[in-house]
C-alpha positions as CSV (number, residue, x, y, z in Angstrom):
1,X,0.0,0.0,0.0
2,X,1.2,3.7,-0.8
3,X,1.0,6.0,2.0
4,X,-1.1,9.2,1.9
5,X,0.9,12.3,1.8
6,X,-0.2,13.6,5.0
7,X,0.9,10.0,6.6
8,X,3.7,10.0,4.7
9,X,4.9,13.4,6.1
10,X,3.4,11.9,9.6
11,X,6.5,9.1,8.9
12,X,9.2,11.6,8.6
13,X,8.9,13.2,11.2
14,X,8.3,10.1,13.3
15,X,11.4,8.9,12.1
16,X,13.2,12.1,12.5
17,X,12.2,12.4,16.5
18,X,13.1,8.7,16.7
19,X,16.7,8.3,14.9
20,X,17.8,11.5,16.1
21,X,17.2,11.8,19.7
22,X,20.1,13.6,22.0
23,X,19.1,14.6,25.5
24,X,22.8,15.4,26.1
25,X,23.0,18.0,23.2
26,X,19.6,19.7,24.2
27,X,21.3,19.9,27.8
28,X,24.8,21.1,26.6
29,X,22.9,23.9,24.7
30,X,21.6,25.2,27.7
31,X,24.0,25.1,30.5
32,X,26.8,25.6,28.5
33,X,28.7,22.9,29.9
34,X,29.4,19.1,27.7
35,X,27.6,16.5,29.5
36,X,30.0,14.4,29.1
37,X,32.6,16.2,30.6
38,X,30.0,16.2,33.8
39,X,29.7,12.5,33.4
40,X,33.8,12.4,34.4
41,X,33.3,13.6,37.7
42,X,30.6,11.6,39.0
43,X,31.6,8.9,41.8
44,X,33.1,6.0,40.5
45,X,30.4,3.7,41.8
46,X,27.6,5.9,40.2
47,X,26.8,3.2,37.8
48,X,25.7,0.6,40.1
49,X,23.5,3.4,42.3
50,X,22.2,4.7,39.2
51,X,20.8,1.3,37.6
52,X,19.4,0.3,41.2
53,X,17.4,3.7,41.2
54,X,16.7,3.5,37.7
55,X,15.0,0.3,37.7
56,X,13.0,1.1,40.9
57,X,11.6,3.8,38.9
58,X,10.9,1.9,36.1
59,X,9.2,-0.9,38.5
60,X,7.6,1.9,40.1
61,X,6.2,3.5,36.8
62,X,5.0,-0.1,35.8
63,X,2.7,-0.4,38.4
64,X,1.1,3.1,37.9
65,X,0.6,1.5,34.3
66,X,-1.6,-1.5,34.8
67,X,-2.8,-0.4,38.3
68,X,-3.8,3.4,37.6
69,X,-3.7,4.6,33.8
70,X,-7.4,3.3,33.6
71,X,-9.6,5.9,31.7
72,X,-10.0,7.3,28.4
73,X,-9.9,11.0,27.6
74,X,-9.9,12.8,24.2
75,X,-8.4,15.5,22.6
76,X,-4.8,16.7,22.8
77,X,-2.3,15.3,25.0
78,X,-1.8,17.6,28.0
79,X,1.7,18.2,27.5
80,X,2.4,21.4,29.7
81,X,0.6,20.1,32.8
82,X,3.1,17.3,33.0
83,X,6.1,19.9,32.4
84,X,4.9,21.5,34.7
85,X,4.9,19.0,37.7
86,X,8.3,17.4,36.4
87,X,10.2,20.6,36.7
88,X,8.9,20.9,40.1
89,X,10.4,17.7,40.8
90,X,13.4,18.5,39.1
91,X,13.8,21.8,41.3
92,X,14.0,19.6,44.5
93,X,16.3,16.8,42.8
94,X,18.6,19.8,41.9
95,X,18.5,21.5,45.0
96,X,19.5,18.4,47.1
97,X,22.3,17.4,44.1
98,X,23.2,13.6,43.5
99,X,21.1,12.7,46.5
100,X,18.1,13.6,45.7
101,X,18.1,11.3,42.5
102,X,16.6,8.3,44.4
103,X,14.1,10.4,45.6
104,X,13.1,12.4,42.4
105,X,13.8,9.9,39.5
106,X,10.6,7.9,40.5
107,X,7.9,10.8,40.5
108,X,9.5,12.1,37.6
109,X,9.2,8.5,35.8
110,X,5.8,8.8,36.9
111,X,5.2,11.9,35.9
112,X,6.4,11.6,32.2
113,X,4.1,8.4,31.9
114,X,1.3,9.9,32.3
115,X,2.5,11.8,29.8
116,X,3.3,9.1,27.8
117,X,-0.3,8.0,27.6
118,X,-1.6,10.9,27.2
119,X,0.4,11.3,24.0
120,X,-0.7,7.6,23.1
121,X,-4.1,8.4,23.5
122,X,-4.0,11.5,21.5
123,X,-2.5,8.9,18.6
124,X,-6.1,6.9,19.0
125,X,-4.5,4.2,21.8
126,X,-6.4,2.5,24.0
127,X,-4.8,2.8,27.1
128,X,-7.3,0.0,28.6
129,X,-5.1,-2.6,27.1
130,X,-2.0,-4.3,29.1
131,X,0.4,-4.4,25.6
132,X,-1.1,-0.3,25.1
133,X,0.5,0.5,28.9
134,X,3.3,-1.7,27.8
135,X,3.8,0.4,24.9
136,X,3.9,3.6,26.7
137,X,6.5,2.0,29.3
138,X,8.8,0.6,26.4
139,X,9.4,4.6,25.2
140,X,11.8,4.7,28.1
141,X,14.1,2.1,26.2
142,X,13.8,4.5,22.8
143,X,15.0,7.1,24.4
144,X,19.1,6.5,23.1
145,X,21.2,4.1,22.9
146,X,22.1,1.4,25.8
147,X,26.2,1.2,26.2
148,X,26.3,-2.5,24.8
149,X,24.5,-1.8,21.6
150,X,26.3,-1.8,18.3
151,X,25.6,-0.5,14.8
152,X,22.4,-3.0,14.6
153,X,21.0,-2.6,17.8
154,X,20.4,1.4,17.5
155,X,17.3,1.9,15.4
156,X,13.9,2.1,16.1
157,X,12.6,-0.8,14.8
158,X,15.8,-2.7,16.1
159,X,14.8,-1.8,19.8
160,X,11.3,-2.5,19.3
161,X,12.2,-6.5,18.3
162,X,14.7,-6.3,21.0
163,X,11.6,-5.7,23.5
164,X,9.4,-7.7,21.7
165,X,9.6,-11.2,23.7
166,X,10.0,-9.3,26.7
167,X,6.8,-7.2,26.1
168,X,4.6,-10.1,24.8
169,X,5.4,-12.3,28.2
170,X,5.4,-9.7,30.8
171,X,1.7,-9.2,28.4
172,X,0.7,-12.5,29.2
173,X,1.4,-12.0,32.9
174,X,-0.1,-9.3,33.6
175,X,-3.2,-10.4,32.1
176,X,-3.6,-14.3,33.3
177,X,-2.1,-13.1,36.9
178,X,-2.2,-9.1,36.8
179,X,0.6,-7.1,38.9
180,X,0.2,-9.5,42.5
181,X,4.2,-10.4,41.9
182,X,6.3,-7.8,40.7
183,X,9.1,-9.8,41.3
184,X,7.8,-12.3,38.1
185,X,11.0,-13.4,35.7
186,X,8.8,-11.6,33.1
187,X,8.2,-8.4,34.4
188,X,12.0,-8.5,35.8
189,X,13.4,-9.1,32.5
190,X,11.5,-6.3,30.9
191,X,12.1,-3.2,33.7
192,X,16.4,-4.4,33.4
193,X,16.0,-4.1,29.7
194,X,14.3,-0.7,29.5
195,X,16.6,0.3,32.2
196,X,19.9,-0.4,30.9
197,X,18.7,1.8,27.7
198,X,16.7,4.8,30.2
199,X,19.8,4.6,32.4
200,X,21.9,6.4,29.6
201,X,19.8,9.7,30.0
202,X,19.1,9.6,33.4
203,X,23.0,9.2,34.0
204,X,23.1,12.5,31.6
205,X,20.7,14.4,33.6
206,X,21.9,13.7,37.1
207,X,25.3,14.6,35.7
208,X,23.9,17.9,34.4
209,X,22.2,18.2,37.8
210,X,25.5,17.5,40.0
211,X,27.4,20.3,38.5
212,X,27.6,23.0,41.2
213,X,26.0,26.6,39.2
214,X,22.8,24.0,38.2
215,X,21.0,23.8,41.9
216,X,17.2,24.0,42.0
217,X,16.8,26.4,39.0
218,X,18.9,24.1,36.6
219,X,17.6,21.1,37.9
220,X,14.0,22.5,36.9
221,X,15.1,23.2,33.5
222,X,17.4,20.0,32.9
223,X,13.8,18.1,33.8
224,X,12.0,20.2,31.4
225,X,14.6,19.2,28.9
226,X,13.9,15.4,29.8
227,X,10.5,15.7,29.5
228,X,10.6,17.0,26.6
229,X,12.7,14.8,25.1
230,X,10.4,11.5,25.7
231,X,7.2,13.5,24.6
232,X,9.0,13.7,21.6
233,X,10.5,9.7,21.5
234,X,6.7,8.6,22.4
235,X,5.2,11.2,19.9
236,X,7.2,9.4,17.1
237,X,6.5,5.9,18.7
238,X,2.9,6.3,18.7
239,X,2.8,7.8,15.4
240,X,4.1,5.1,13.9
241,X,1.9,2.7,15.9
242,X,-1.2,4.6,14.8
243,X,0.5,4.5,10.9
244,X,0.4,0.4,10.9
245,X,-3.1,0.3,12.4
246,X,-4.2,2.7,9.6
247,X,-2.0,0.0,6.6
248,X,-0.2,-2.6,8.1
249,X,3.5,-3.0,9.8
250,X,5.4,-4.5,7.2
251,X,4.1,-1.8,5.1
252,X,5.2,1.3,7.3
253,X,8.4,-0.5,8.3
254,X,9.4,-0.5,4.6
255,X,8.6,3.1,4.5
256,X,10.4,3.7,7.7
257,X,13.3,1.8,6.5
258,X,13.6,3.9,2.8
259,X,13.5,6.9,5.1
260,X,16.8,5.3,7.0
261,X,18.7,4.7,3.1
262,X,17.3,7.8,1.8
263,X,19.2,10.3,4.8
264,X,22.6,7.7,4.4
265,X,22.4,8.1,0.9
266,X,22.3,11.9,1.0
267,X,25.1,11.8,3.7
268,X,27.3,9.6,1.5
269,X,26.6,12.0,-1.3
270,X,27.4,15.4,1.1
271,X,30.7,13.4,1.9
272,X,31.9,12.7,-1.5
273,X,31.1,16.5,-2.7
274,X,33.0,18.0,0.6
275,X,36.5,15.3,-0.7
276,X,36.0,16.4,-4.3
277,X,36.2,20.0,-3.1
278,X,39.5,19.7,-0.9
């Protein structure tokens, strides 16, 4: 099937929020300072802390999925609200530094879920259904790449197959047993994967955070920065959910996936016209 040209627009930018996602650049351009050269200074046991938060939030944000995100509302997504409250949380996460992560990295989770389904409602989800929360939980993981992937574990479609058997089972939990054992090899295996691929920006933001001339103020904007960020990973990832309910998925992957050859082909061409000129 040929796409309309209004879905085929829909597509590119889809694809353009979801191959081009960088949380550290948006932060850079605003405090002035490389993330990464804040990353250098953080403890040297950070890692470990931060994947033991991180996956408590994730665990956390999981249960406000199948126990809480139970109605239906139309219209727009309510995008600023949920700013709103997560630059509030970021303000005391900033003002208390590195320690206040543990504390602030679940109700921010939180916070952005809700946000999440809002956006995946506004793409004609039905948030009623397990695999729908799922979906909205599995944005977390499309946020960047995780630290083990390599060249053919970094697109969007490559992530979403990664998740796949790990989303279907933790599915099928949910729904025979509902959210009674947390603790269920399923439901496990899905929170560590997301989490070792969320755990990337969150490491990015507390670093921004930990740098002394951030403090509450920063700290507010570096979580309107992450918000941001995964209102635009989940508006791409529902879009393109609502795009193969509307054809099918082998049909909008191939479209997705001319998208990906069409931008290397244009780079490969940029390359060979900035050699010929030297």
């Amino acid at each position: 099937m040929t796409l309309s040209v209004e879905d085929q627009e829909a597509l590119e930018r889809a694809y353009s929020l979801l191959e081009h996602p960088s949380f550290a650049a948006k932060v850079t351009n605003i405090i002035g300072t490389p993330v990464e050269k804040a990353l250098s200074v953080l403890p040297d046991n950070w890692s470990d802390k931060l994947m033991t938060s991180t996956k408590g939030a994730l665990s956390r944000a999981l249960d406000v999925a199948v126990a809480t995100m139970n109605y239906q509302h139309a219209g727009e997504a309510s995008n600023t609200v949920h700013k709103v409250f997560t630059s509030i949380s970021g303000a005391l996460g900033g003002a208390f530094g590195l320690g206040g992560l543990a504390v602030e990295l679940p109700i921010s989770t939180t916070i952005m879920l809700r946000s999440i389904a809002d956006i995946a409602r506004s793409e004609g989800e039905n948030i009623l259904e397990v695999e729908t929360k799922l979906s909205c939980l599995e944005v977390f993981a499309l946020g960047g790449p995780a630290q083990t992937d390599d060249g053919s574990e970094t697109g969007y479609f490559a992530v979403r197959t990664a998740l796949g058997a790990a989303v279907s089972e933790a599915a099928k939990y949910i729904t025979e047993r509902g959210m009674a054992e947390t603790g269920a090899p399923g439901l496990v295996r899905l929170v560590t994967q997301i989490a070792s691929r969320y755990s990337i920006q969150v490491s990015e933001k507390a670093a921004a955070q930990a740098i002394p001339i951030i403090g509450a103020a920063g700290g507010a904007t570096v979580n309107l920065l992450f918000i941001n960020h995964f209102q635009d990973v989940a508006r791409g990832h529902f879009t393109v959910r609502r795009l193969e309910r509307t054809y099918d998925p082998d049909t909008i992957k191939s479209a997705y996936e001319a998208l990906g050859l069409i931008e290397r082909q244009a780079k490969e061409q940029t390359a060979s016209q900035s050699d010929t000129s030297r």
